[in-house]
MDTraj code that builds the backbone (N, CA, C; nanometers):
import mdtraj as md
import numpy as np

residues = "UNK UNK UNK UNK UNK UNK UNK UNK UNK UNK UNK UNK UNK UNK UNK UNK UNK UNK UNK UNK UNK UNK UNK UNK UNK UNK UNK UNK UNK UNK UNK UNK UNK UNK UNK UNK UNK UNK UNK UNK UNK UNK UNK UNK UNK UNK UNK UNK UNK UNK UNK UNK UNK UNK UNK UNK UNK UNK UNK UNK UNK UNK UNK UNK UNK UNK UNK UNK UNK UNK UNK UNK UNK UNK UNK UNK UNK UNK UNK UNK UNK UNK UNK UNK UNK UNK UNK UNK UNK UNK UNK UNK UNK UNK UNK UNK UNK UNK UNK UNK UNK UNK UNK UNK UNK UNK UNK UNK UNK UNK UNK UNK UNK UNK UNK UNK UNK UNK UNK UNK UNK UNK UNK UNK UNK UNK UNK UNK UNK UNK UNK UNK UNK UNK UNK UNK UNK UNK UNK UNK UNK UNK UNK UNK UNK UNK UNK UNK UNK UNK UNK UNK UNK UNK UNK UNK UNK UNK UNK UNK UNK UNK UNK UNK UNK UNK UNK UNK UNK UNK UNK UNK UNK UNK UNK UNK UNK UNK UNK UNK UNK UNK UNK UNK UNK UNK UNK UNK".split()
xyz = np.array([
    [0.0815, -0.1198, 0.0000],
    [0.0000, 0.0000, 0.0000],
    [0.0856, 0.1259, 0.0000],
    [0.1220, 0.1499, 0.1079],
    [0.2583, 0.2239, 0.1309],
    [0.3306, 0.2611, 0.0050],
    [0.4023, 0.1675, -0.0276],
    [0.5159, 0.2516, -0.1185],
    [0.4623, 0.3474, -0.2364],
    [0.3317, 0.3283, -0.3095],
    [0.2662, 0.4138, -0.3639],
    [0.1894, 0.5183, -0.3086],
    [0.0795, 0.4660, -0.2908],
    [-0.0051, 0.5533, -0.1759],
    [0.0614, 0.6889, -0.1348],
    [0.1871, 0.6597, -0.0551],
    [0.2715, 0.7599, -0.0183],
    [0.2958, 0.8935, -0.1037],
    [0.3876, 0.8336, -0.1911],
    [0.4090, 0.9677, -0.2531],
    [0.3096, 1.0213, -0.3763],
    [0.2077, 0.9159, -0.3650],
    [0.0931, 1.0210, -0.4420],
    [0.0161, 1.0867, -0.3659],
    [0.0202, 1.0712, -0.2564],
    [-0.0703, 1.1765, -0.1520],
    [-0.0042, 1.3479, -0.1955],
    [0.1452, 1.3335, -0.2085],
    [0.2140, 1.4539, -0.2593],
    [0.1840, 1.5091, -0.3572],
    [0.1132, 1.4632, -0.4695],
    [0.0831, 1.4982, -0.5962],
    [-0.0935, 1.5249, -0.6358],
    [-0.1635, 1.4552, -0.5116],
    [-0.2897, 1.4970, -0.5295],
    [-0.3753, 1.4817, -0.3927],
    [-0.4483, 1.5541, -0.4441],
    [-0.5450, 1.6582, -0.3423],
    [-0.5888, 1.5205, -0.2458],
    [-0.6198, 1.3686, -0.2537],
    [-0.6648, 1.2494, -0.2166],
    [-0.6387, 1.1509, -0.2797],
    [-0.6081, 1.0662, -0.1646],
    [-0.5421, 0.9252, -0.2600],
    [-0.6230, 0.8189, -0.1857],
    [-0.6769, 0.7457, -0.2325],
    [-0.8178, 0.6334, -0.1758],
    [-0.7440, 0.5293, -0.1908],
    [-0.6674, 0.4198, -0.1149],
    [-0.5517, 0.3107, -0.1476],
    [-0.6629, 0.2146, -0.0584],
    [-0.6692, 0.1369, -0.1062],
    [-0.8073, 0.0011, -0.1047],
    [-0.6773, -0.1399, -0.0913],
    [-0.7126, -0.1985, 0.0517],
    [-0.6792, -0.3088, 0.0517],
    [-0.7366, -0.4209, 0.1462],
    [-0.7660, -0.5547, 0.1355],
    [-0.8143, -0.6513, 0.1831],
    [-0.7178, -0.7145, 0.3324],
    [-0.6037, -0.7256, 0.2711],
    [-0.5022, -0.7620, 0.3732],
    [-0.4870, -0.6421, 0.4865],
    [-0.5350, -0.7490, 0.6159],
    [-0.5131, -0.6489, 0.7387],
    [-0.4047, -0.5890, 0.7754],
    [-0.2744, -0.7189, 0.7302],
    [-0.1806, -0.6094, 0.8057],
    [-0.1052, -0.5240, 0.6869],
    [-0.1403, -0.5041, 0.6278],
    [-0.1003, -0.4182, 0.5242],
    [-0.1624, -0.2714, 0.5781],
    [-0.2868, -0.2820, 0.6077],
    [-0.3541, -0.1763, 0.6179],
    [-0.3199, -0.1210, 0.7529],
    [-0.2820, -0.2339, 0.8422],
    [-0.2350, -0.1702, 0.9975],
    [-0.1426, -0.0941, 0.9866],
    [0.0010, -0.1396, 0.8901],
    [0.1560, -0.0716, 0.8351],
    [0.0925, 0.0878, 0.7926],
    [-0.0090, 0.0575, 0.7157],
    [-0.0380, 0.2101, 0.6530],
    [-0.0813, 0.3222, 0.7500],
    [-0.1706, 0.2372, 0.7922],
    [-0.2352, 0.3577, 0.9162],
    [-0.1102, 0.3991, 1.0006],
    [-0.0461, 0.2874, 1.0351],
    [0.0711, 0.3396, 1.1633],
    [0.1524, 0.4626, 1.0819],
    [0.2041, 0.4156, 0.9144],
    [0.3166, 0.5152, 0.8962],
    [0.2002, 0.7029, 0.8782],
    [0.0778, 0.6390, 0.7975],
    [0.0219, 0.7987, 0.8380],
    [0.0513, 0.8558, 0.9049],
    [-0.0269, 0.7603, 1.0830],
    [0.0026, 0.8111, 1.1656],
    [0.1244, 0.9126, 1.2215],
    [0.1837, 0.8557, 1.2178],
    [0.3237, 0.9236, 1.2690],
    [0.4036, 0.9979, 1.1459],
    [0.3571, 1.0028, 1.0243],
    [0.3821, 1.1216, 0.9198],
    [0.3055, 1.2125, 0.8911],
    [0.1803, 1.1707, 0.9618],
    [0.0548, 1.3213, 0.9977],
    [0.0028, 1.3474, 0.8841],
    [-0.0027, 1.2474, 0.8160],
    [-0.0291, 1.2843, 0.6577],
    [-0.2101, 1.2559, 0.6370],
    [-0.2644, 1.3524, 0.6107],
    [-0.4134, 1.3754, 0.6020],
    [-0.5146, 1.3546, 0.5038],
    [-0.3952, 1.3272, 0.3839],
    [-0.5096, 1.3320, 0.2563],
    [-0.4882, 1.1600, 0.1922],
    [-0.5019, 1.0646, 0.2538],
    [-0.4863, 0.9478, 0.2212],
    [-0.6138, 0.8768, 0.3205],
    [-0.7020, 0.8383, 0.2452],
    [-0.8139, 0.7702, 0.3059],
    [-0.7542, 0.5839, 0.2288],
    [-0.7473, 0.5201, 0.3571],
    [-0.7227, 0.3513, 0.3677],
    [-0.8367, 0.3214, 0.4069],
    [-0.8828, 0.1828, 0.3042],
    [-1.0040, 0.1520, 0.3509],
    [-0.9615, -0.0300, 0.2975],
    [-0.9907, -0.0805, 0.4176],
    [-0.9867, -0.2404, 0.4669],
    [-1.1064, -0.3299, 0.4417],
    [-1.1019, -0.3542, 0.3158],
    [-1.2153, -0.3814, 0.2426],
    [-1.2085, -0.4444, 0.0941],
    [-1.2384, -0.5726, 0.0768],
    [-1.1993, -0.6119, -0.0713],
    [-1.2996, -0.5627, -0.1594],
    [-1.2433, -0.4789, -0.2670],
    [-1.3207, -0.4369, -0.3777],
    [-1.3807, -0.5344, -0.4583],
    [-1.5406, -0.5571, -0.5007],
    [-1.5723, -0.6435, -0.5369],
    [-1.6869, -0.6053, -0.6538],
    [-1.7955, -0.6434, -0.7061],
    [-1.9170, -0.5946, -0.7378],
    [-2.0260, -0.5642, -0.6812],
    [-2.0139, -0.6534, -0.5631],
    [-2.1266, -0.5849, -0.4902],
    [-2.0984, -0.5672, -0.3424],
    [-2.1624, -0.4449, -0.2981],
    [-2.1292, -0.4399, -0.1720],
    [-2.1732, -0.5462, -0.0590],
    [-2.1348, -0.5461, 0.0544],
    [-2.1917, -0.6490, 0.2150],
    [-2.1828, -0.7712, 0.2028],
    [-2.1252, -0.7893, 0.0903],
    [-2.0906, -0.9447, 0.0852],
    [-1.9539, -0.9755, 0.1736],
    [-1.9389, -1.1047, 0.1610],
    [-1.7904, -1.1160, 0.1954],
    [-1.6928, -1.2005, 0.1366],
    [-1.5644, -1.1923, 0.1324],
    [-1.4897, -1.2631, 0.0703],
    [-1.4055, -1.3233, 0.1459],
    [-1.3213, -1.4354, 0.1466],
    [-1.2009, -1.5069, 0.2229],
    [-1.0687, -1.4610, 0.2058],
    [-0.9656, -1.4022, 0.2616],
    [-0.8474, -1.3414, 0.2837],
    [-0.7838, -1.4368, 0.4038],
    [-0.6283, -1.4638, 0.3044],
    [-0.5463, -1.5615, 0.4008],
    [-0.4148, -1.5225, 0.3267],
    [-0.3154, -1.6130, 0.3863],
    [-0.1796, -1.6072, 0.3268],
    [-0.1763, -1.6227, 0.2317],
    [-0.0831, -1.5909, 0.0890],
    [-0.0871, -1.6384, -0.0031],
    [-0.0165, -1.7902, 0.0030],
    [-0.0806, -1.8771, -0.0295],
    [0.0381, -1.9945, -0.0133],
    [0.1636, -2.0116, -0.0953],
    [0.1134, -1.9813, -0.2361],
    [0.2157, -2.0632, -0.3073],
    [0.3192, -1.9104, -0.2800],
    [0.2918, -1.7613, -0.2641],
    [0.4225, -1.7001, -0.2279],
    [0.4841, -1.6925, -0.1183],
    [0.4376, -1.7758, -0.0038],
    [0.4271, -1.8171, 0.1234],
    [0.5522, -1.9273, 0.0892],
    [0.5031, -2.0492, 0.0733],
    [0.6025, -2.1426, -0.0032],
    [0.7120, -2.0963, -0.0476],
    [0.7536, -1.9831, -0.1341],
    [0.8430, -1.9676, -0.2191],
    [0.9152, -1.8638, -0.1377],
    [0.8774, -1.8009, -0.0017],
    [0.9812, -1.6989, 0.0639],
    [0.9872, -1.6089, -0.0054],
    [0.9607, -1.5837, -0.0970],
    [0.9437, -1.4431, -0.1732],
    [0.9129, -1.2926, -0.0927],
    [0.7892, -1.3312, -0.0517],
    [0.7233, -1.2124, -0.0168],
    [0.7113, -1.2392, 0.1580],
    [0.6347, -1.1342, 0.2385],
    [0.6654, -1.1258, 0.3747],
    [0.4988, -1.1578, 0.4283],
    [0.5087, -1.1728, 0.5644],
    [0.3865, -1.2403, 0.5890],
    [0.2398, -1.1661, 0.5720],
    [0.2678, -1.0377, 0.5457],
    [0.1344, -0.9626, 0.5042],
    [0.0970, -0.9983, 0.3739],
    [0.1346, -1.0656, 0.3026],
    [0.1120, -1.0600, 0.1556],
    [-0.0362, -1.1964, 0.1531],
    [-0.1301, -1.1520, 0.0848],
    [-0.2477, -1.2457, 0.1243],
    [-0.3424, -1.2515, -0.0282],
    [-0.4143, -1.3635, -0.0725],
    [-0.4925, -1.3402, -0.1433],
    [-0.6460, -1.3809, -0.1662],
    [-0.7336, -1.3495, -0.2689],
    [-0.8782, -1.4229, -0.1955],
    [-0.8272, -1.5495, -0.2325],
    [-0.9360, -1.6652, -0.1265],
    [-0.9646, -1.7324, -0.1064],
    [-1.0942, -1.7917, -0.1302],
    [-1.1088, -1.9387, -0.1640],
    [-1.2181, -2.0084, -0.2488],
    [-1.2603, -2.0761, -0.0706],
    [-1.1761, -2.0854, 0.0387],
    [-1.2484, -2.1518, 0.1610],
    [-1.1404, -2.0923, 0.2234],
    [-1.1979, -2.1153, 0.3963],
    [-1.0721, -2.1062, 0.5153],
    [-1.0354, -2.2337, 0.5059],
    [-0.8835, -2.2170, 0.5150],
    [-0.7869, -2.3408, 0.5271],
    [-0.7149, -2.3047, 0.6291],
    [-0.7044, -2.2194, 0.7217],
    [-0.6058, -2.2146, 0.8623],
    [-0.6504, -2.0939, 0.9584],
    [-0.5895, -2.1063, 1.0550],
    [-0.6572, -2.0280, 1.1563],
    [-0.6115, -1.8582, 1.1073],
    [-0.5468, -1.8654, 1.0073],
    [-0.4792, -1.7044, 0.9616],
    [-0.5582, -1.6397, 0.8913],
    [-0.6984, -1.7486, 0.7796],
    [-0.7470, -1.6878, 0.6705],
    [-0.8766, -1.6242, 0.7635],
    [-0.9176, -1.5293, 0.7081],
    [-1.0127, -1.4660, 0.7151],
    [-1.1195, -1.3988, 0.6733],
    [-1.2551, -1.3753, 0.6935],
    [-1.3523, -1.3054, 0.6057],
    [-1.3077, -1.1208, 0.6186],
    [-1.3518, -1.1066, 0.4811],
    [-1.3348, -0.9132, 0.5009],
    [-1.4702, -0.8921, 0.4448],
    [-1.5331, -0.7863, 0.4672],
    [-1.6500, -0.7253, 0.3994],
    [-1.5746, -0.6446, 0.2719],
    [-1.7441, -0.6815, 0.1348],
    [-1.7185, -0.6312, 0.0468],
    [-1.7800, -0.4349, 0.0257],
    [-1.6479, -0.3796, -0.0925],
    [-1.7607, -0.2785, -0.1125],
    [-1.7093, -0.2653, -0.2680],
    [-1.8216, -0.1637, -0.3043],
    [-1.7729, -0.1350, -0.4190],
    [-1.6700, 0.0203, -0.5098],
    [-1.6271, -0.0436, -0.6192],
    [-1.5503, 0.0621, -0.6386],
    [-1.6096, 0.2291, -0.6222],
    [-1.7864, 0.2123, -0.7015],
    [-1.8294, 0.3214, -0.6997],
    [-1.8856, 0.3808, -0.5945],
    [-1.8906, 0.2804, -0.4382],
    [-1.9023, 0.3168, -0.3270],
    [-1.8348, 0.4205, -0.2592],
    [-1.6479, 0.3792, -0.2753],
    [-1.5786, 0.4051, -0.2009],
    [-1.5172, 0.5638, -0.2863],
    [-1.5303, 0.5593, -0.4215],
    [-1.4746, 0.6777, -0.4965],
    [-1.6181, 0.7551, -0.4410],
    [-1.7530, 0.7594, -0.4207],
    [-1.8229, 0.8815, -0.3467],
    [-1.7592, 0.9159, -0.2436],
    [-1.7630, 0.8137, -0.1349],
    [-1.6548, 0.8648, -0.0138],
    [-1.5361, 0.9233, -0.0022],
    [-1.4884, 0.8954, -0.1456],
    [-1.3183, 0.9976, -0.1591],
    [-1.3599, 1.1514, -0.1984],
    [-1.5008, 1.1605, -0.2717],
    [-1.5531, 1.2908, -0.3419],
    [-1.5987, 1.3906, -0.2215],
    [-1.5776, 1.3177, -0.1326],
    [-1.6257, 1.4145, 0.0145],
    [-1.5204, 1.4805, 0.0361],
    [-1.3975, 1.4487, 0.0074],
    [-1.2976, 1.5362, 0.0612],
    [-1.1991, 1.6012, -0.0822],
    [-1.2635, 1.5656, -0.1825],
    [-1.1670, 1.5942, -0.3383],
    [-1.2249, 1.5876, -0.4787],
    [-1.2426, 1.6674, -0.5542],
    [-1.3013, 1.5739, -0.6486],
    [-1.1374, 1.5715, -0.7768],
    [-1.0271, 1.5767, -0.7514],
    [-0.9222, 1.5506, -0.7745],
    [-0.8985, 1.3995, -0.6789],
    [-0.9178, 1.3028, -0.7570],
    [-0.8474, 1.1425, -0.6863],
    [-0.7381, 1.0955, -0.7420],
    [-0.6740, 0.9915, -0.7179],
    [-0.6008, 0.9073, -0.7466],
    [-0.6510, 0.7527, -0.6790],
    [-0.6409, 0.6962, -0.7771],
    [-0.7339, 0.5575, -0.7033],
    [-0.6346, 0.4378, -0.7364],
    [-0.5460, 0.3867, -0.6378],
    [-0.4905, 0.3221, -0.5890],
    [-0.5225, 0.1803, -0.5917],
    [-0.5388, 0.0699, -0.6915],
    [-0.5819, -0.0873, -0.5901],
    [-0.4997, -0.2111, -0.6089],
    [-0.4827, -0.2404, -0.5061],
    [-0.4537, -0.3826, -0.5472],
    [-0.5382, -0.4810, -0.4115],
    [-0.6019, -0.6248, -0.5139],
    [-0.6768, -0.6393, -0.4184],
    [-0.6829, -0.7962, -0.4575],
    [-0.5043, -0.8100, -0.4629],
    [-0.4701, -0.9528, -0.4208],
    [-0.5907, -1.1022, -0.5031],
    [-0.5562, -1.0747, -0.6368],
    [-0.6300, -1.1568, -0.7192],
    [-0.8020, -1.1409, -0.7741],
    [-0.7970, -0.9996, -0.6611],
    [-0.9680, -1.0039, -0.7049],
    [-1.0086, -0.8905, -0.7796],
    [-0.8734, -0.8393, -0.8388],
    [-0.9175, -0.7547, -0.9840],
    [-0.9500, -0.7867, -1.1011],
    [-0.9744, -0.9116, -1.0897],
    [-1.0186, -0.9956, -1.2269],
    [-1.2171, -0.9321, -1.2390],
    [-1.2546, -0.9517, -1.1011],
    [-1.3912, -0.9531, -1.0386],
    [-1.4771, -0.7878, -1.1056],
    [-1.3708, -0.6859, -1.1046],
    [-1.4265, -0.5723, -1.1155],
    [-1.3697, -0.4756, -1.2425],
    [-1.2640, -0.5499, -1.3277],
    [-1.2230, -0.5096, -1.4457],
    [-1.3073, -0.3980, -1.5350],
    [-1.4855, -0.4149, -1.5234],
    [-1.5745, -0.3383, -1.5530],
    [-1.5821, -0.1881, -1.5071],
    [-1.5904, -0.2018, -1.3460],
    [-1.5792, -0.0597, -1.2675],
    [-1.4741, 0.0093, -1.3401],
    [-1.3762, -0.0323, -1.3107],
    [-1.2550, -0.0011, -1.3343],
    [-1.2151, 0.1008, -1.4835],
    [-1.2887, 0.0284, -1.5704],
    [-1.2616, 0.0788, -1.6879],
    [-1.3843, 0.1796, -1.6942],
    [-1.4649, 0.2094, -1.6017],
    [-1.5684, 0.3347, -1.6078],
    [-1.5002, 0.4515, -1.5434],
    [-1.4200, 0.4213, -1.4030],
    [-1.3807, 0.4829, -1.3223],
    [-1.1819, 0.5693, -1.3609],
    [-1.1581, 0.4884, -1.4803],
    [-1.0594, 0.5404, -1.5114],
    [-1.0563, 0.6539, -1.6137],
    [-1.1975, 0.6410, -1.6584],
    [-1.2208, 0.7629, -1.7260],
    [-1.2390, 0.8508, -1.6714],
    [-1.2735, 0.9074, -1.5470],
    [-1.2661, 1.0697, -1.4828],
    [-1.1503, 1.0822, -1.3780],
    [-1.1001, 0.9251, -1.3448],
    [-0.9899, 0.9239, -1.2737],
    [-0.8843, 0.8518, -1.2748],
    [-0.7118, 0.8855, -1.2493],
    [-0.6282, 0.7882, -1.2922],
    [-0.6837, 0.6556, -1.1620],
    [-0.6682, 0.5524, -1.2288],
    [-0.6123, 0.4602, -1.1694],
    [-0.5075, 0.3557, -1.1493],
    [-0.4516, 0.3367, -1.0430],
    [-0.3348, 0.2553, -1.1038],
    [-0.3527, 0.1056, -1.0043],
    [-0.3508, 0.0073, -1.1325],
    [-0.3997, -0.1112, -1.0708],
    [-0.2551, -0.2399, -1.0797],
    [-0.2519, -0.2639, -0.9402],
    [-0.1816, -0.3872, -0.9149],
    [-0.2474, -0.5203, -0.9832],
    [-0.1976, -0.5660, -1.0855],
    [-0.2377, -0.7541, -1.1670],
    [-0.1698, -0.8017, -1.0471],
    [-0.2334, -0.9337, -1.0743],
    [-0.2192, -1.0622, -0.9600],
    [-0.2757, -1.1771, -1.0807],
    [-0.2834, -1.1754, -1.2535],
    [-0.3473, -1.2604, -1.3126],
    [-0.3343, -1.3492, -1.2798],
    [-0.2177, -1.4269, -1.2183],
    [-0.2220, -1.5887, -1.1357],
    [-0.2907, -1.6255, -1.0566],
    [-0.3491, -1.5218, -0.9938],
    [-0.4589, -1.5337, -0.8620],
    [-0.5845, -1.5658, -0.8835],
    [-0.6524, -1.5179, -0.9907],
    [-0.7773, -1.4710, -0.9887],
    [-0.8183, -1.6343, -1.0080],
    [-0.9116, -1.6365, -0.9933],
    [-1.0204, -1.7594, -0.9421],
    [-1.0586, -1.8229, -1.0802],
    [-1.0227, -1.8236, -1.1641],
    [-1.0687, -1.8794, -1.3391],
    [-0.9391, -1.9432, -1.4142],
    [-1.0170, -2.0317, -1.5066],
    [-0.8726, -2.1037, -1.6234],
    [-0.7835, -1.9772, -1.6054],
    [-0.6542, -2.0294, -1.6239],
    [-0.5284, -1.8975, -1.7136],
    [-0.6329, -1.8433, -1.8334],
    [-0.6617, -1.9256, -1.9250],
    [-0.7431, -1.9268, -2.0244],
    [-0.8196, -1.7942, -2.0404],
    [-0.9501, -1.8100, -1.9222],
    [-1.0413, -1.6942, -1.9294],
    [-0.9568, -1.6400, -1.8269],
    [-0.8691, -1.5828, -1.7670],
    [-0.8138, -1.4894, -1.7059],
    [-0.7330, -1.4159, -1.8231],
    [-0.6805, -1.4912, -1.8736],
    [-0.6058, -1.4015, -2.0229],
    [-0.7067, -1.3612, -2.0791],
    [-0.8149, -1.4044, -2.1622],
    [-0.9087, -1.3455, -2.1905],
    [-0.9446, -1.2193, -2.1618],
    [-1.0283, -1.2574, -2.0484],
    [-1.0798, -1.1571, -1.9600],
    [-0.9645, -0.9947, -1.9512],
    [-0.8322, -1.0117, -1.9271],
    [-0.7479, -0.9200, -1.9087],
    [-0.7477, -0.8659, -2.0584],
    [-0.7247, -0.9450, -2.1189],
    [-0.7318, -0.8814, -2.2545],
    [-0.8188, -0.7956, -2.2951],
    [-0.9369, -0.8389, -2.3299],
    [-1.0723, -0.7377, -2.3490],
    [-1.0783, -0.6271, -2.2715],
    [-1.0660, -0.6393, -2.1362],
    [-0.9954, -0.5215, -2.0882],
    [-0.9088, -0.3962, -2.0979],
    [-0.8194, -0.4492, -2.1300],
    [-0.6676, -0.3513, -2.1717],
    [-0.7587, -0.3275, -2.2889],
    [-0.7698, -0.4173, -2.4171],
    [-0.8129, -0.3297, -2.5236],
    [-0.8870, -0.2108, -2.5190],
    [-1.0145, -0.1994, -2.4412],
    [-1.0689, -0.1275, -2.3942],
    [-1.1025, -0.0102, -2.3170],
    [-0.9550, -0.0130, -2.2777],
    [-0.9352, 0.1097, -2.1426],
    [-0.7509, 0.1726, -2.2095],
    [-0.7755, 0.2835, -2.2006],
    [-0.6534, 0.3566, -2.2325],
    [-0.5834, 0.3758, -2.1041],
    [-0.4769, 0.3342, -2.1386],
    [-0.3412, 0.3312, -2.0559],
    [-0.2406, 0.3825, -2.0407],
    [-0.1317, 0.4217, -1.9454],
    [-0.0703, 0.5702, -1.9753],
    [0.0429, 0.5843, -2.0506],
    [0.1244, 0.3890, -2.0544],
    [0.2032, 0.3809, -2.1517],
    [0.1795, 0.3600, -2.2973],
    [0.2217, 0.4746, -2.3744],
    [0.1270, 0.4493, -2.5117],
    [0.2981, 0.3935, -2.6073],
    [0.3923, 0.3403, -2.5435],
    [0.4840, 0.2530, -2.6414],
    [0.4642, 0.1625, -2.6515],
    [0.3599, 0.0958, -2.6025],
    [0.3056, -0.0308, -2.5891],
    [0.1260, -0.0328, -2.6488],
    [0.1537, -0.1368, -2.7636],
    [-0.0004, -0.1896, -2.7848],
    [-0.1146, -0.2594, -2.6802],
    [-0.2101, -0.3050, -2.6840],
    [-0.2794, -0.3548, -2.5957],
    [-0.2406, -0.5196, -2.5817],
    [-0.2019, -0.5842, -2.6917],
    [-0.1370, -0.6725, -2.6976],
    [-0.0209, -0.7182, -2.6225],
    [0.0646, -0.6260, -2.5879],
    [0.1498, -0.5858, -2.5727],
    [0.1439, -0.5805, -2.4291],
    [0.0801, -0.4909, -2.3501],
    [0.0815, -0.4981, -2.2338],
    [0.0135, -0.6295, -2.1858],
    [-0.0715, -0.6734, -2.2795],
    [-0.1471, -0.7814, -2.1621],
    [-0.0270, -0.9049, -2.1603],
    [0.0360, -0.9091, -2.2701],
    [0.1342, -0.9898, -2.2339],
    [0.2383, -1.0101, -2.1488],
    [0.2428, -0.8630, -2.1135],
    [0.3455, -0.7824, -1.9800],
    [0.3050, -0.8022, -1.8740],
    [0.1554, -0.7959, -1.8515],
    [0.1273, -0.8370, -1.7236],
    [0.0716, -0.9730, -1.7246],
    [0.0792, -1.0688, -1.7962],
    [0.0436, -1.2025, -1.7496],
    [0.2034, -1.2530, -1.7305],
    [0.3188, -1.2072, -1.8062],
    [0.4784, -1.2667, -1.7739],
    [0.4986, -1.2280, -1.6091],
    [0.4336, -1.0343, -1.6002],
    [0.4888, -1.0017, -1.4861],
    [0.3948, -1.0056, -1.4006],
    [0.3962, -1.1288, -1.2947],
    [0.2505, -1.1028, -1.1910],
    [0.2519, -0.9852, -1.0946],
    [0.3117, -0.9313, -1.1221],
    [0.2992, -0.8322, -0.9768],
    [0.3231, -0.6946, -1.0192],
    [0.2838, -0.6632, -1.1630],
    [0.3334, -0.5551, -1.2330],
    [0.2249, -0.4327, -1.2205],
    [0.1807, -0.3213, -1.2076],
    [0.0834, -0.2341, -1.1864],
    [0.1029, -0.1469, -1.3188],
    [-0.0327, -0.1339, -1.3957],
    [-0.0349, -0.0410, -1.4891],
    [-0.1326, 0.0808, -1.4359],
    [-0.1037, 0.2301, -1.4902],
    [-0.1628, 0.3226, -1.4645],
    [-0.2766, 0.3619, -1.5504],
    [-0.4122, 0.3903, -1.5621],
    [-0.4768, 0.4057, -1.6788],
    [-0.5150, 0.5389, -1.5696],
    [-0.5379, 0.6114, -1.7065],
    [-0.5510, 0.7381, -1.6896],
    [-0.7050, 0.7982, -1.7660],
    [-0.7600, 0.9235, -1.7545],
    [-0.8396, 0.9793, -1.7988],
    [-0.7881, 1.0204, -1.9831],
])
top = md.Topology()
chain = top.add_chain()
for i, resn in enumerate(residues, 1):
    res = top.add_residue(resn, chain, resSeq=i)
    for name in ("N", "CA", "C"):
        top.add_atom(name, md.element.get_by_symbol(name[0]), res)
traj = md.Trajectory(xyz[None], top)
């Protein structure tokens, strides 16, 4: 959350950084905290399609397995499998961007939401038209074949303008299914 979040709070009026994983969101609040920094609304909540539902949040295993990443790193979940995973309440994208319009109508919309951006690819491409967004892929995650996850990402990218224009749509989706953890910016 953090390492972005951060220094776009510097560059705009509100930065709305959306994440599922608790302790990600605890790290954020603490460094606010103690950097007094005011225009960053964190909200602990997996972005989904519909709001009050809920979804399953746990370790990631297989980057768990591989030592890669550190123990906050988490993704949805199809069941609880250990005493770590957990339910989060859902909301939605166009929920939480009203709640950022209370304090800005200059945003920056921040997400990564640990495999379950496959789920809201739609919002997304409505919401990047009046506002940048910059979205963390997790395509290995998401809950469908590789198959319809490539798919799915594809029709996407074609569809939504993006801020690197040296790259075709082709092009990037291939970038982010090589690179899982790669974040593209789409812009207005």
């Amino acid at each position: 959350m953090g390492p972005l979040s951060i220094p776009y709070s510097q560059k705009f009026k509100h930065v709305l950084s959306i994440d599922g994983d608790r302790e990600s969101v605890r790290h954020m609040k603490s460094i606010i905290n103690t950097n007094s920094i005011e225009n960053i609304t964190v909200v602990n909540k997996a972005v989904s399609k519909n709001a009050g539902n809920f979804v399953i949040f746990g370790p990631n295993k297989i980057m768990k397995e591989s030592g890669v990443l550190n123990t906050s790193t988490s993704a949805i979940k199809t069941e609880i499998c250990n005493q770590q995973d957990y339910k989060i309440e859902t909301t939605t994208l166009g929920d939480l961007v009203e709640e950022c319009k209370k304090h800005s109508n200059e945003i920056f919309i921040k997400i990564d939401i640990e495999g379950g951006e496959g789920n809201i690819l739609k919002d997304i491409s409505e919401y990047c038209k009046k506002f940048p967004v910059l979205l963390s892929f997790h395509v290995d995650w998401w809950l469908t074949t590789p198959e319809e996850s490539h798919k799915r990402l594809s029709e996407f990218i074609e569809n939504t303008k993006f801020n690197d224009m040296n790259l075709d749509h082709v092009s990037l989706t291939k970038h982010v299914i090589e690179h899982p953890f790669c974040s593209v910016l789409f812009t207005p």
